[in-house]
DOMI-579356 format. One record per residue (C-alpha): x, y, z. Coordinates in steps of 0.05 Angstrom, whole numbers, plus 5000, padded with zeros to 4 digits. Layout:
! residues N
XYZ...
//
This chain:
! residues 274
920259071349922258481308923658071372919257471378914857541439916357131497912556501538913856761612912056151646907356491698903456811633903856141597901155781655895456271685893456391609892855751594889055551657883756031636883755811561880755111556879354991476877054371484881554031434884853321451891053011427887352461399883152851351888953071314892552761257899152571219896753111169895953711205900654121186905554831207906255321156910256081174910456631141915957191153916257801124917158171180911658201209912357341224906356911230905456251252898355691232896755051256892454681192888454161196887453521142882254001103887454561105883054941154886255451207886655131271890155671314894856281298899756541329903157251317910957131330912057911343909058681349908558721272904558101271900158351318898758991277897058681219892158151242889058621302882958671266883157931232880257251260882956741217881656091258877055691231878055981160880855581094887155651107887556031021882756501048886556691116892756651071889157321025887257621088893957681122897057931059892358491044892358731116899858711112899759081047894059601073899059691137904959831092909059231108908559031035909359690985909459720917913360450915920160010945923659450910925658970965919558580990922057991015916757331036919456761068914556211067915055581117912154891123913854241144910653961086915054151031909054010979905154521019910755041025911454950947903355120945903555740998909656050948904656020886898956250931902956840951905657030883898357080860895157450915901357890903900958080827893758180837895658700884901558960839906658800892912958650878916358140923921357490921917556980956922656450982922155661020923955571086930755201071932856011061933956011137940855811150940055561220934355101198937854881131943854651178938754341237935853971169942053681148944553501218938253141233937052771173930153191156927053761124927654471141920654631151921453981200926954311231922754911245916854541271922054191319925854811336919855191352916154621399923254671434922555381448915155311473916954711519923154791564922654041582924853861510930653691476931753841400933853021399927352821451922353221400925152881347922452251382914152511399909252411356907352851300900453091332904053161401908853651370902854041332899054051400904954421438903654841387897054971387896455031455902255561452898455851404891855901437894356181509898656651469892456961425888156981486893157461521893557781463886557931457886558061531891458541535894758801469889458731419886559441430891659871418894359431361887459631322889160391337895860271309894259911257890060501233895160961236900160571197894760431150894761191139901561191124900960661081896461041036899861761040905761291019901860960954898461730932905461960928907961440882901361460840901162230842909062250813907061730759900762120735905662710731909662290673914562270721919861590746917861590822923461740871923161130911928261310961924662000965917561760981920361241029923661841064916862201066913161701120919861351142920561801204913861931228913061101218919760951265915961481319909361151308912960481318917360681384911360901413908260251400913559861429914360221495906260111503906559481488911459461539907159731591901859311578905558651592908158981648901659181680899158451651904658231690902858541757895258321752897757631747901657631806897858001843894157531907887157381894882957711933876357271976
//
């Protein structure tokens, strides 16, 4: 489940054939910026110079549970920021009954990254969730990219990342493109990916995400129920309330998703028909 989904490059290619956004190069800029957040579930935006969503992209399953009902493109990138965190709350990625919420915020802008952390600490004590909300230099294999390369590790990231998305690069040869031709790899990553997403996945992510949201809630009565008793909730206990029923909801999930890229799959190469 916490596998990042991967670019076949048939899907990549006969996805993005059908997905023109109409975005050039040109139009963007040295200030649009990358910014991740991982908690698992991991979540990837493109920004633009007004720090407004460009694209999204959901980097695995979890992702797509929490933002199946969200369309954050085109939003203030604050306000998509809120969104994603209360539907990852609401889906019980982020609990208050457990002690070990863990945020891991990315940009390659380390003034941004700096602003996302605060962001996120406020949205989260609003919601009375406790959580350590770290930078990207956490990530070891970035921090040691960073230091090898001579650049940040929210750089390193960016880098690393339009690597994976185009096979024709080199870590050392994406060092040498231009900002916005790194941020369109991206976003055109991005894009192809969300349409097959909606396409294909999007559906049953919605169902799912109701039923963890369930969960989430039978979760939160029991802690609030044991505290109106007078009574220290049993973390470990209410955890072990949902915690099997949520593996078997998420197994399920999994091997669905897995048939639905498969049958994806088989449309795709199947010959067109006159």
């Amino acid at each position: 489940m916490k596998k990042l989904l991967a670019l076949t490059v048939l899907g990549f290619i006969g996805i993005l054939a059908a997905c023109t956004t109409g975005l050039e190069t040109e139009t963007l800029s040295a200030n649009t910026r990358f910014v991740a957040i991982d908690i698992n579930p991991s979540v990837e935006f493109v920004l633009d110079d007004d720090d407004t969503v460009l694209s999204v992209d959901y980097l695995n399953e979890d992702a797509e549970i929490v933002g199946a009902e969200l369309d954050l493109v085109g939003l203030p990138f604050s306000e998509a920021l809120e969104l994603y965190l209360n539907a990852a709350i609401e889906a019980g990625y982020l609990d208050a009954s457990v002690e070990d919420n863990v945020i891991v915020i990315t940009s390659d802008d380390e003034d941004k990254e700096e602003e996302i952390i605060e962001d996120t600490k406020e949205v989260l004590t609003r919601r009375g969730i406790g959580a350590a909300v770290f930078g990207g230099e956490i990530s070891e294999e970035h921090r040691e990219l960073a230091e090898t390369y001579g650049i940040g590790a929210g750089r390193a990231r960016l880098i690393a990342r339009a690597v994976e998305l185009d096979d024709s690069l080199t870590f050392e040869s994406a060092l040498e493109l231009e900002h916005k031709d790194i941020m369109q790899i991206l976003i055109t990553a991005h894009r192809a990916q969300m349409q097959g997403f909606m396409n294909e996945r999007q559906a049953h992510a919605q169902s799912m995400r109701e039923e963890m949201r369930a969960l989430a809630q039978e979760r939160r009565a029991l802690h609030e129920d044991a505290i109106e008793e007078g009574e220290t909730p049993d973390f470990e206990a209410i955890r072990e309330e949902v915690r099997d029923r949520v593996q078997a909801l998420r197994e399920a999930h999994e091997a669905r998703m897995n048939e639905l890229r498969e049958e994806a799959q088989q449309r795709r190469n199947m010959p067109n028909r006159p």
